[in-house]
Structures are given as structure tokens and as C-alpha cells.
Residue, then its C-alpha position, 0 to 999 in steps of 0.5 A: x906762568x899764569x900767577x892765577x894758576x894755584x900751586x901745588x900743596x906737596x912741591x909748591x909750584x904750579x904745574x906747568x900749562x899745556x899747549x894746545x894742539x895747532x888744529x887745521x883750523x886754527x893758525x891756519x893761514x896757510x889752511x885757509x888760503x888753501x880753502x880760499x884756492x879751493x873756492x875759487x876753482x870751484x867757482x869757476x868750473x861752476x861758471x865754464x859749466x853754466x857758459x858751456x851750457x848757455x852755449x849748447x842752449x843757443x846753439x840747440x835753438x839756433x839748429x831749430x831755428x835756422x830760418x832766423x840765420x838765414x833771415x839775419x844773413x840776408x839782412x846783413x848781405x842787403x845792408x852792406x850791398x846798399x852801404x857799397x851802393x851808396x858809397x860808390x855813387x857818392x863817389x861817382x857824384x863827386x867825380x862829375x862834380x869836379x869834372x864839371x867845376x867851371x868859374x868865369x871870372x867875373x865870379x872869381x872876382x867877387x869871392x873873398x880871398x880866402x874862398x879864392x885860395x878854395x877855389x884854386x884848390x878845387x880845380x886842382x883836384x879837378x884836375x886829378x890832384x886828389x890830396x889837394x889842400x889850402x894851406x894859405x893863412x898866417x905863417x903859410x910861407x908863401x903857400x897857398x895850396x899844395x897839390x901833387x898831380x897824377x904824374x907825381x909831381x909836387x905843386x906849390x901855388x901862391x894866391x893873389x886876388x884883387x877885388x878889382x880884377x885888373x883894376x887892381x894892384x899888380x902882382x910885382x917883382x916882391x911877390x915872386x921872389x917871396x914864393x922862390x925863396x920858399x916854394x922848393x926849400x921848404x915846401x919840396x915844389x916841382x912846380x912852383x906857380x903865382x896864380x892872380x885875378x889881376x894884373x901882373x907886372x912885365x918885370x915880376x913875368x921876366x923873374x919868373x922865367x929866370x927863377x923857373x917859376x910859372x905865372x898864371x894871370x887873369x888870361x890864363x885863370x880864365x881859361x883853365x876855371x872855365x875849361x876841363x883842361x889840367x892847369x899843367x896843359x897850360x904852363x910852358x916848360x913843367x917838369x917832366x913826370x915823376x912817374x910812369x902814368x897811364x895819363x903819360 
């Protein structure tokens, strides 16, 4: 009770406060929440209205001006017939490249040896190994470039340059035995190969037969960096294909 509320002179006591009346607009959270839902719907019919009708103006415009359809249309066709046109000879120049790709050896010999293991690499995607890749450096486990030929078969090559050419230091017994004890184990080699500028010891070429493992030497890289014959036309004793080609 409100003690400023004065008392009545006949009983004493104050008369009792009225409540007022909860009006709709008044505790009204559950009303306003209400008007806000409101609110929202209305904008947005509002909004679909005006999108339908930005959309009967364009698409109006557009029947009245349907030259500009066929204008965008015959720009869209031309660009992507020259995009197609492009790519297709990209394409084509890059297959006469690799075709024509020829070394002699007294280029092989000057590279360094990391633009060497490049090189291997580029006359195995000669070849038709198109996911040919150089994967030598620190930790490469005895593999320099991996390739898998249009037969299906998985190559392994290891890459000896010597500046000197035969001059140089002999690939020996050590180097093959590193590339056996990782070409089919870690890497998954059908064909694991040791390909060298220089020279290589006649011990080092009898591992390599007992071992499976091809050698390429200086003769044998002469003849397939100057040629067009595929590297497997060159080895004795490769796998058989993995898979039927048209090549087999």
C-alpha cells in the first residue's frame, strides 16, 4: 500500500489501488513479437514483389531486344571455339616437341646434374610416359624419375652424370645395389634402370643381370637421346605389359 495514498475519514484506512488493465500494447512481448513477425513478412513480399517484377522488366526488355541474345550468343560460341582452338594446338605443339626431342652427348655432358635428371624425364614423356616426373634430390631413395609406360609398366631410373663423360668416375657395384634395395620395395618398379653419361664397371653390369636391373650407359644413352625409339626397344629382358595397348 502506497503510504502516500490518504486514509479514509469514516473507516481509517486507505482505499485499496486498482490495477490497471494489461492493454495490447503494454507487457506486450508476446504482442510484439507478433508485430515484429509481421513486419518481417511484409518485407519480404515486399522484396519477392519488386524481384518478380525487376525480372518481367528484364525479361520484357530482352523479347524486345532479342538481337542482343543472339549478338552475346555468337560471342560466347566464338570465344570458346577459339579457347578449344587454342588448347588443341598447345596440345599439338607440345606432342611435336617431345617427338622431335634429340640430345647428343657432348650436350649431355655439359648439363649440370640436376638439369640431367630433367632431361631423363623429358625423353620418358617422349616416349608416351605422360606422368613422367623427377623426383631426385635429398632423401630420393635412390630414385631419380619415375615413369609409367604406355604398357602400364612402373619405371624406377636412377641418374649418374659425369661432367667428364667417360673420363669420369665409374658407376660401380654400390650404386646398384642402392637402387635394388629400394626401386621395387619402396617405390612399386617394374622396371628399375641406372642411366649414366660415363662409364660403368663390368662387375657393377653382372649385378645388374643377376639383380633384374637395367643399365643404360653412355652407348645406349647416345642412342635413345638422339633417336625416336622408346628406352623399352632398347633394354633386354623388360616385363611384359601390364596391360593390353594398342602399342602391344
Amino acid at each position: 500500500m502506497n503510504p502516500r495514498t490518504p486514509r479514509s475519514r469514516v473507516t481509517g484506512r486507505r482505499p485499496a489501488v486498482r490495477q490497471r488493465p494489461r492493454g495490447p500494447g503494454r507487457p506486450g512481448r508476446p504482442g510484439r513479437r507478433r508485430q515484429r513477425a509481421e513486419d518481417r513478412l511484409i518485407g519480404l513480399l515486399i522484396a519477392a514483389v519488386l524481384v518478380v517484377g525487376l525480372v518481367v522488366v528484364v525479361v520484357n526488355w530482352l523479347l524486345a531486344h532479342w538481337w542482343i541474345l543472339a549478338v552475346v550468343a555468337v560471342l560466347a560460341v566464338s570465344a570458346g571455339g577459339a579457347w578449344l582452338y587454342q588448347r588443341r594446338q598447345r596440345a599439338r605443339w607440345e606432342a611435336v616437341r617431345a617427338h622431335g626431342l634429340r640430345y647428343g652427348l657432348a650436350q649431355l655432358d655439359a648439363l649440370h646434374h640436376a638439369r640431367f635428371e630433367d632431361v631423363v624425364r623429358d625423353l620418358m614423356h617422349r616416349d608416351g610416359c605422360r606422368d613422367a616426373v623427377r623426383v631426385g634430390g635429398g632423401g630420393d631413395l635412390g630414385a631419380d624419375v619415375k615413369a609409367t609406360d604406355p604398357y602400364g609398366r612402373r619405371w624406377v631410373i636412377q641418374c649418374k652424370h659425369r661432367r667428364d663423360g667417360l673420363a669420369g668416375s665409374a658407376v660401380g657395384t654400390p650404386d646398384l645395389q642402392v637402387l635394388n634395395g629400394t626401386a621395387r620395395q619402396v617405390h612399386g618398379a617394374d622396371v628399375a634402370v641406372i642411366v649414366t653419361n660415363g662409364r660403368v664397371t663390368a662387375p657393377a653390369v653382372a649385378f645388374a643381370g643377376q639383380q633384374r636391373l637395367h643399365v643404360v650407359d653412355r652407348h645406349t644413352l647416345g642412342v635413345w637421346a638422339s633417336g625416336s625409339r622408346p628406352l623399352w626397344e632398347l633394354l633386354r629382358a623388360v616385363p611384359p605389359p601390364r596391360r593390353a595397348t594398342a602399342l602391344s
